[in-house]
TORSEMAR-131797 format. One record per residue: x negated, y, z of N, C-alpha, C, O in turn. Coordinates in steps of 0.1 Angstrom, whole numbers, plus 2048, in hexadecimal, padded with zeros to 3 digits. Layout:
XYZXYZXYZXYZ ...
END
This chain:
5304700C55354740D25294780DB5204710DC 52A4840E252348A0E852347F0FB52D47A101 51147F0FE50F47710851547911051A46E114 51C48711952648112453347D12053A474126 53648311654347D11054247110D54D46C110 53D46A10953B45B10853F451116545446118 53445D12052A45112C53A45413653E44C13E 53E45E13354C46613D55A45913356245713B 55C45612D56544E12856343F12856C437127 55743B12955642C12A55642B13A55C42013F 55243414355443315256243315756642C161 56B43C14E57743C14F58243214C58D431153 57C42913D58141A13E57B40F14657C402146 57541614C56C40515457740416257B3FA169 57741216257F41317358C40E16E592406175 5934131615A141015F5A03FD15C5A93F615A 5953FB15C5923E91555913E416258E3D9163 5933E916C5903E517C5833E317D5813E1189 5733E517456B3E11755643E918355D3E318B 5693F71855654011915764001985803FD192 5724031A757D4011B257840D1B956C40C1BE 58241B1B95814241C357B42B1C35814351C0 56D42F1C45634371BD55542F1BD5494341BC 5594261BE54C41C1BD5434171AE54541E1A4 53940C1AA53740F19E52D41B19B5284231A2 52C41B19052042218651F420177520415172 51B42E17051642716550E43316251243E166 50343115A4FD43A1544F443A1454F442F140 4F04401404E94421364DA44A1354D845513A 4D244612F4C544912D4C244D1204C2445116 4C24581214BA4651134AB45F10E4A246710D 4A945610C49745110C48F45D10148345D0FE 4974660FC4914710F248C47C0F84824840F6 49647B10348F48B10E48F48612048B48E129 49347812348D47612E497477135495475141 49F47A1324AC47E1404B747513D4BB471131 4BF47214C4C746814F4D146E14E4CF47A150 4E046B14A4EB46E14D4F44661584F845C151 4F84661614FC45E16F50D466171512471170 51045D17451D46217B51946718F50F466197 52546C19052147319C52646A1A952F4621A8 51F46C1B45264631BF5314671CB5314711D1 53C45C1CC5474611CF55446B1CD55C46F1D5 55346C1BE55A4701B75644691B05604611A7 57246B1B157F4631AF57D46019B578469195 58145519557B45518558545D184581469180 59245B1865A246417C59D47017B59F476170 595476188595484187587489185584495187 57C47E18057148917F57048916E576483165 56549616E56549A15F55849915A54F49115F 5564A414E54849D1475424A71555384A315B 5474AF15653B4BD15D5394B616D5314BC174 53E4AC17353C4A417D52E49A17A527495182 52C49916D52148F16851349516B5114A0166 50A4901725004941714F148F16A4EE483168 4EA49B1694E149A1624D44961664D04A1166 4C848D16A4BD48E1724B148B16C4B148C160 4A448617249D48316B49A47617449E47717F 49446B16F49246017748E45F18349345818B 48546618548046D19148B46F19C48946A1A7 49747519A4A047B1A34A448919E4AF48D1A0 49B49219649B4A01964AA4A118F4AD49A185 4B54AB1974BD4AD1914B94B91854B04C1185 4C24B617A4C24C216E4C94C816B4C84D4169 4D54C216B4E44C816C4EE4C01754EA4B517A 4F84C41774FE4C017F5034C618D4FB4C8195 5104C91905164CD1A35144C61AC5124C81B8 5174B91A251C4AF1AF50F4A11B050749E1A7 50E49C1BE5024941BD5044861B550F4821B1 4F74811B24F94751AA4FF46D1B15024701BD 50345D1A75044521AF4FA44D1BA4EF44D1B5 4FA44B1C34F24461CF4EA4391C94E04351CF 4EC4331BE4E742A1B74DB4301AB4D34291A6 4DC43C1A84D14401A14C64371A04C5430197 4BC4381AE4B04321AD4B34261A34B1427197 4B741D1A74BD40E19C4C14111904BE40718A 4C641A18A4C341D17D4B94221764B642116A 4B24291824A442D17B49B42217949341F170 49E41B18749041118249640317848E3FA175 4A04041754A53FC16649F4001594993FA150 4A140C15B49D41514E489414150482416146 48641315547941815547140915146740814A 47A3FD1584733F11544773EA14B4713E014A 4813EB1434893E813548C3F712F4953FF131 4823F812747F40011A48A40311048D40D109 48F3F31114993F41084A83F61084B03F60FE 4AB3F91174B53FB11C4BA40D1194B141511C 4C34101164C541D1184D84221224DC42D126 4DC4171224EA41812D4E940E1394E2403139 4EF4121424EC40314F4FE40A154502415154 5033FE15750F4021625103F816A50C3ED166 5163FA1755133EE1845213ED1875263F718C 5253E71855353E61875383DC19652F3D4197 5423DA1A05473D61A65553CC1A755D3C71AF 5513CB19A5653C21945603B319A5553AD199 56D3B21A25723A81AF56939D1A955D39C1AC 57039219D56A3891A055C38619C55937B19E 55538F19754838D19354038F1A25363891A6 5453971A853F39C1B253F3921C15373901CA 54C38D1BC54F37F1C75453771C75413741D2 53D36F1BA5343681BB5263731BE51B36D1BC 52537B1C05183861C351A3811D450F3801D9 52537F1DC5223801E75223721EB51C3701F6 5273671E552535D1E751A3571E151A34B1DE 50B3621DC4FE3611D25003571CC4F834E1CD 50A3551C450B3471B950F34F1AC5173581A9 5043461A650134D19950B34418E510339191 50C34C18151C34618151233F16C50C346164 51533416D50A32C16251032C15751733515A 51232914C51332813F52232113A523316135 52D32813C53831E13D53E32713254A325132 53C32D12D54233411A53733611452E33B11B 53433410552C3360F952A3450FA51E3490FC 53234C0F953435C0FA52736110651F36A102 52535B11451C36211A50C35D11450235F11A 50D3581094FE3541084FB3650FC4F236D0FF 5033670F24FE3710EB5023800F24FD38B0EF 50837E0FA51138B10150838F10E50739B110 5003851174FF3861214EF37E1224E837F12C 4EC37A11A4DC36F11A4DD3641224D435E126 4EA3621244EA35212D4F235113A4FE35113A 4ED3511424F634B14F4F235A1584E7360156 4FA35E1614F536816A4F43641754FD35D17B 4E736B1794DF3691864E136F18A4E437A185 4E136D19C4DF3781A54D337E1AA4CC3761B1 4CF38C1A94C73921AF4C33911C24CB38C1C9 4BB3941C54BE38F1D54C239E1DA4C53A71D2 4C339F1E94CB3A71EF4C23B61EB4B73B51E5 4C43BF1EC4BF3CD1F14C73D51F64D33D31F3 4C33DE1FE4C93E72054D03F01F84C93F11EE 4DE3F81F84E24011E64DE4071ED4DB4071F9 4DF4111E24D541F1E24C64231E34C142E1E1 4BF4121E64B04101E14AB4111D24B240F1C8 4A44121D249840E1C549A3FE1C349A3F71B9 49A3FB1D34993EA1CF4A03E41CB49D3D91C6 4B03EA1CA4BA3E21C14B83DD1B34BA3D11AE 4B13ED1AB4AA3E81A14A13DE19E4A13D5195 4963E11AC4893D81A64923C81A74903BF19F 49A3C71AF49F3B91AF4A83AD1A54A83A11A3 4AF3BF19E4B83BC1914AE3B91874AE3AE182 4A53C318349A3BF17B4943AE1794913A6170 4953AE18549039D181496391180491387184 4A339417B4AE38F1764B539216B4BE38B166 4AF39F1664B23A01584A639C1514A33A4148 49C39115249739514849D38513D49C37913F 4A138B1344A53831284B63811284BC37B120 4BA3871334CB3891374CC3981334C239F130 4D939B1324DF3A81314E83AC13C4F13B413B 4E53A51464EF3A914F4EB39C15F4E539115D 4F03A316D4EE3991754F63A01834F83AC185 4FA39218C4FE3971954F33A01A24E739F1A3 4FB3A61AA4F03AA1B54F53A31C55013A21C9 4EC3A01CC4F43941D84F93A21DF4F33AC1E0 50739E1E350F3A51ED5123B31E85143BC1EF 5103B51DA5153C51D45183C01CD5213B91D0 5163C11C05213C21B05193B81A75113AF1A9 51F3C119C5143BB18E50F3C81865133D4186 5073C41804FC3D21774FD3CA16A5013BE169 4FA3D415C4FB3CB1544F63D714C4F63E3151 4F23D41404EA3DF13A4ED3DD12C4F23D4128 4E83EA1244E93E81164E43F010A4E63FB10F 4E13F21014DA3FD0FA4E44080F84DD4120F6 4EC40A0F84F64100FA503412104506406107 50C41C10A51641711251E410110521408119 52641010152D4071015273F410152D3EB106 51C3F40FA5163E70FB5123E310F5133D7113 5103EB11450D3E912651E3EB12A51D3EC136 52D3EC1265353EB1275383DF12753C3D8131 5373D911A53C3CC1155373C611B53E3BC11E 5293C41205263B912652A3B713552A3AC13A 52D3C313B5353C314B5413C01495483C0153 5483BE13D5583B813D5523AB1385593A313F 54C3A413354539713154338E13B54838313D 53639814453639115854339215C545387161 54F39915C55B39616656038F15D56738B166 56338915356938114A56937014D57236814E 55937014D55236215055236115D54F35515E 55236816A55336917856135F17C562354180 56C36C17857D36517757C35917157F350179 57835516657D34715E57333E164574332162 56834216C56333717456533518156232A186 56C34118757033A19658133419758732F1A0 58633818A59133118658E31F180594316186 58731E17758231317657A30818457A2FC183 57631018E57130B19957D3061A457C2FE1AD 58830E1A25933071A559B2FF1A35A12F81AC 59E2FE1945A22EE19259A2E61935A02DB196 58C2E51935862D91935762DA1925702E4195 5702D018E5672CD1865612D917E56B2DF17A 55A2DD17A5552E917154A2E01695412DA16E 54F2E11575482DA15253C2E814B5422F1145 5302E814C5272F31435232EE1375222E2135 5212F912F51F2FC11F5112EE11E50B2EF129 50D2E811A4FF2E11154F72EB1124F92F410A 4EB2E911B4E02EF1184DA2F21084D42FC102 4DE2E61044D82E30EE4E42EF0EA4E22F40DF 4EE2F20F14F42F70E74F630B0EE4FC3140E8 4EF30A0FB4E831A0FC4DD31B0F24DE3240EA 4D13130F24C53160EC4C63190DC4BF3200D5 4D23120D84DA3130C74DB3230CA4D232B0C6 4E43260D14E73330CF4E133E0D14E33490CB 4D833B0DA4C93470DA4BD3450D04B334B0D3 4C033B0C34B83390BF4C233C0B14BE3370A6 4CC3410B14D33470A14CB35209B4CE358091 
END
């Protein structure tokens, strides 16, 4: 499958997964062979945009292809990409309850087996930045390192992956464990995973 056809259809189930609300959200892709980003565009409705709304840039900012302007979040995917090498998709999603504990900065700890190989453990929150800075990144940056994903205080969650579909899976993972933990926080007590038995699993 050709890159916007891919990066244009996983954007389109994230929005239909509730993971994006209205034209909010992002996701993009990094060409690490020739250097150029593929970004969705900003303020553009998902149902109705297409591959030729997708644009093309260089980390930098330089447009290459493209009509319509980037996500206003660009800078933060560039500087993902530029400090994890190994990253080549990032998408920032907005889905309600992950995002609920982003504004209440409570980072959401180890309460399914699944976030330890899916996710590297518990997610943290990034501290505030102004969107549409550079700093969003440098902030997420230091919360992914050894995670695949983290909240950002009072915006969303970012979540990354060598691939789009693998940076997909892991932002339906964060809203998965978000919901079943502030659901769990309401009946009661929240019992977390044992530490001996995260360290098992990052040590398979």
């Amino acid at each position: 499958m050709k890159i916007r056809e891919e990066l244009l259809e996983v954007t389109k189930r994230s929005y239909h997964e509730a993971l994006f609300a209205g034209t909010s959200g992002n996701l993009s892709y990094f060409d690490h062979a020739t250097g150029d980003m593929y970004i969705t565009p900003g303020s553009i409705p998902y149902d109705t945009m297409t591959e030729e709304d997708l644009v093309r840039m260089t980390l930098d900012g330089e447009i290459l292809e493209g009509l319509k302007r980037p996500s206003s979040e660009w800078r933060m995917h560039a500087e993902v990409y530029r400090c994890k090498p190994e990253v080549s998709a990032v998408i920032h999603t907005h889905s309600p309850y992950a995002t609920s504990f982003a504004v209440n900065h409570w980072k959401i700890p180890v309460i399914l087996i699944e976030m330890v190989p899916f996710l590297g453990g518990d997610i943290e929150v990034a501290d505030f930045a102004v969107p549409g800075t550079v700093k969003v990144g440098v902030e997420a940056v230091k919360k992914l390192k050894e995670r695949n994903a983290c909240l950002m205080a009072n915006h969303g969650v970012l979540a990354v992956g060598e691939n789009l579909e693998q940076a997909y899976t892991r932002a339906v993972y964060v809203e998965d464990s978000a919901k079943i933990y502030s659901l769990a926080l309401s009946n009661g007590d929240v019992r977390l995973i044992d530490d001996k038995y995260v360290k098992y699993m990052k040590e398979r």
